[in-house]
Structure formats: structure tokens, C-alpha cells
C-alpha positions in Angstrom: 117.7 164.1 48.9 120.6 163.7 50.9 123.6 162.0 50.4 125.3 159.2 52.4 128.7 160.5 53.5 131.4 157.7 52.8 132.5 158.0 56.5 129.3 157.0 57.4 129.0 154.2 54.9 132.1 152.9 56.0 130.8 152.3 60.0 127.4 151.5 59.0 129.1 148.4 57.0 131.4 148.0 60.1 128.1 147.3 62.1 126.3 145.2 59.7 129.6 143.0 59.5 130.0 142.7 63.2 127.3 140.2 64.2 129.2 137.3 61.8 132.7 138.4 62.7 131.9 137.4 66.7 129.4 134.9 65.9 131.5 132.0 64.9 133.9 132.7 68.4 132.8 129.5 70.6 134.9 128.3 74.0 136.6 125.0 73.7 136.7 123.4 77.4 139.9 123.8 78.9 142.0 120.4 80.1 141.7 118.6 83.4 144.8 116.5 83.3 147.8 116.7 85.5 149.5 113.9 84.6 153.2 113.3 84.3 154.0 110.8 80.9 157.6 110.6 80.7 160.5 111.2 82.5 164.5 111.8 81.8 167.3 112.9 82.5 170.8 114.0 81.0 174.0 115.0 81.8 175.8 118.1 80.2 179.1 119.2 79.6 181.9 121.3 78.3 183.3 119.1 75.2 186.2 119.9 73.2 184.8 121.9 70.5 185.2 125.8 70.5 182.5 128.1 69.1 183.9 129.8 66.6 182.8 133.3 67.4 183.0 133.1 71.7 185.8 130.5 71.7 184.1 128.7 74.4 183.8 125.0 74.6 180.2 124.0 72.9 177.8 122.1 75.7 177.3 118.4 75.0 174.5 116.7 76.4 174.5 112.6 76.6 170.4 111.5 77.4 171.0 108.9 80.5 169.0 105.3 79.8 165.7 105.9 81.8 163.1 103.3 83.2 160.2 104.4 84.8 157.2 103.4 86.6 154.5 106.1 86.7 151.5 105.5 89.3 148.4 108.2 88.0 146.8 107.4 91.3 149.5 107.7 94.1 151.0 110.2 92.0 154.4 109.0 91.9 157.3 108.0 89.8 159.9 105.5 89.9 163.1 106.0 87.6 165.8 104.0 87.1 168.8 105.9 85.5 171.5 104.0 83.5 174.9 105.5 82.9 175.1 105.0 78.9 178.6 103.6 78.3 182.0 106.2 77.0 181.9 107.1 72.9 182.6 109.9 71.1 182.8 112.9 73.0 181.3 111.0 75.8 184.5 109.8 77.4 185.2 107.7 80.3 186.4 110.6 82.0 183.3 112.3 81.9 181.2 109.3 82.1 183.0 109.0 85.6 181.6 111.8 86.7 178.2 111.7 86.0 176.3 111.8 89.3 172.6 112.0 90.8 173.6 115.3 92.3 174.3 117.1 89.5 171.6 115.7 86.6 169.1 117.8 84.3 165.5 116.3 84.5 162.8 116.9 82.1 159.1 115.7 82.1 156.7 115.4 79.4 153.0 116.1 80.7 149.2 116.6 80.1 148.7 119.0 77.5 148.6 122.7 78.7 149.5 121.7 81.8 152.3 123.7 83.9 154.8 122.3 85.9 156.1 123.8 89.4 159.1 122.8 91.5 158.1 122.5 95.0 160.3 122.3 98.6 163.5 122.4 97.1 163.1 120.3 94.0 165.8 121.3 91.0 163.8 123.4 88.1 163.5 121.2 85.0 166.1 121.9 82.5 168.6 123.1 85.2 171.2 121.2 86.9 169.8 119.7 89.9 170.6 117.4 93.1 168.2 114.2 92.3 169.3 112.2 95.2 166.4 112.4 97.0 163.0 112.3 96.0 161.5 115.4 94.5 158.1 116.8 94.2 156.4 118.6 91.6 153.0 120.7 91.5 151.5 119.9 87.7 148.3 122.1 87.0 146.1 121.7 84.2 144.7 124.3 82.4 141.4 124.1 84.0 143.4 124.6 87.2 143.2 121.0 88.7 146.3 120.7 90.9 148.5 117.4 91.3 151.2 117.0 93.7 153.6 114.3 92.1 156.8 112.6 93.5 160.0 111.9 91.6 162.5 109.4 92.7 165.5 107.9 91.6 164.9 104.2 92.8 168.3 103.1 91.0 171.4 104.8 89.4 173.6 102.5 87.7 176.9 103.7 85.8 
């Protein structure tokens, strides 16, 4: 009789285990939102701490007081941005000059979605001129494409 070589055992299990390995896979459907759910902004700067091992100034960032008014179907946004008042590091110096040109936006949107700056509009989590309205292309992960608008309707310090 001849005997089983253990190199051969070894794929013959390989293939016997196979089918149940790839048989429990199954494809979840992908999202179709492109929704944008939040909006905000905030402004950054140099404050006077030092990093202890560059010696630079450490970034502060103060969030800015946001209202908005999200419209699903026009695909639009209206924020109104509110200059928190001076404490701590925030001081009336820098609250002074906190300005729609120079603000760092951030959304919160549909899950797995991607957002993409379009004609000129600042990239989220970079500085960015917000004094005019800005548009956005969200695309879900099915691929569904939304054009939104983001405008600053009022900026109050």
C-alpha cells in the first residue's frame, strides 16, 4: 500500500477547508448618502507656550459658536459664526483678529462618504477665505454625487 506523503496531506486539508473559509464572505450594500450634518469652524493660533523640544510656540485652536441651517434638498447650508468672547489664552488681541478670511472649516457627513473642495473652496482642516459662499462635492460610497453650498450668512465678533 502506499503511503500518504505529509506534503500532500497538508494541501489536501488546505482544499477540504477552503469551501467554509470563503463561504461565510457576503457583500454588505454600500451607502447612498451625501449628506452634510454638521458644520464648524475655528480659529488657530500661535499661543504663548513653547514645546519643549522645537521651542516653537504650541498651536491653540478656539471652536467659533456655530448656527446652522442645513437644506438636504437644495443642498445648502446656512452658518452663522459667533466670535466666542477673550479667556485664557484666547485674548482680546487675538480675538480681534479673527476673520472670515482666514477660518478652518470642518464638516461632519454621511458615513463613508468623501468630501471634495470644488472652484476654489478652502480644503477642510486648512486655513481658508470663507467670505463667500463655498461649494463642496460629497460622494457616498456607492458613488452618488452631491454638490453642496456653504455660506457664512452672519459673522458676529
Amino acid at each position: 500500500m502506499n503511503k500518504i506523503k505529509l506534503a500532500d496531506m497538508k494541501w489536501l486539508m488546505l482544499l477540504l477547508c477552503l469551501p467554509f473559509i470563503s463561504s461565510c464572505l457576503e457583500d454588505l450594500p454600500a451607502y447612498s448618502d451625501a449628506e452634510i450634518t454638521k458644520v464648524g469652524f475655528y480659529h488657530r493660533f500661535a499661543g504663548p507656550d513653547k514645546d519643549v523640544i522645537t521651542g516653537e510656540n504650541i498651536t491653540v485652536e478656539k471652536e467659533l459658536s456655530c448656527q446652522y441651517d442645513i437644506n438636504s434638498d437644495a443642498a445648502t447650508v446656512d452658518v452663522k459664526v459667533t466670535v466666542p468672547a477673550a479667556s485664557g489664552k484666547f485674548t482680546e488681541d487675538e480675538r480681534s483678529k479673527v476673520s472670515q478670511n482666514k477660518l478652518w472649516g470642518y464638516f461632519n457627513v454621511s458615513t463613508a462618504a468623501k468630501v471634495t473642495p470644488i472652484e476654489g473652496a478652502p480644503t477642510l482642516g486648512s486655513p481658508g477665505d470663507w467670505s463667500t459662499p463655498r461649494k463642496y462635492k460629497i460622494m457616498a460610497a456607492d458613488g452618488t454625487e452631491k454638490i453642496w453650498t456653504v455660506t457664512i450668512t452672519e459673522f458676529t465678533k
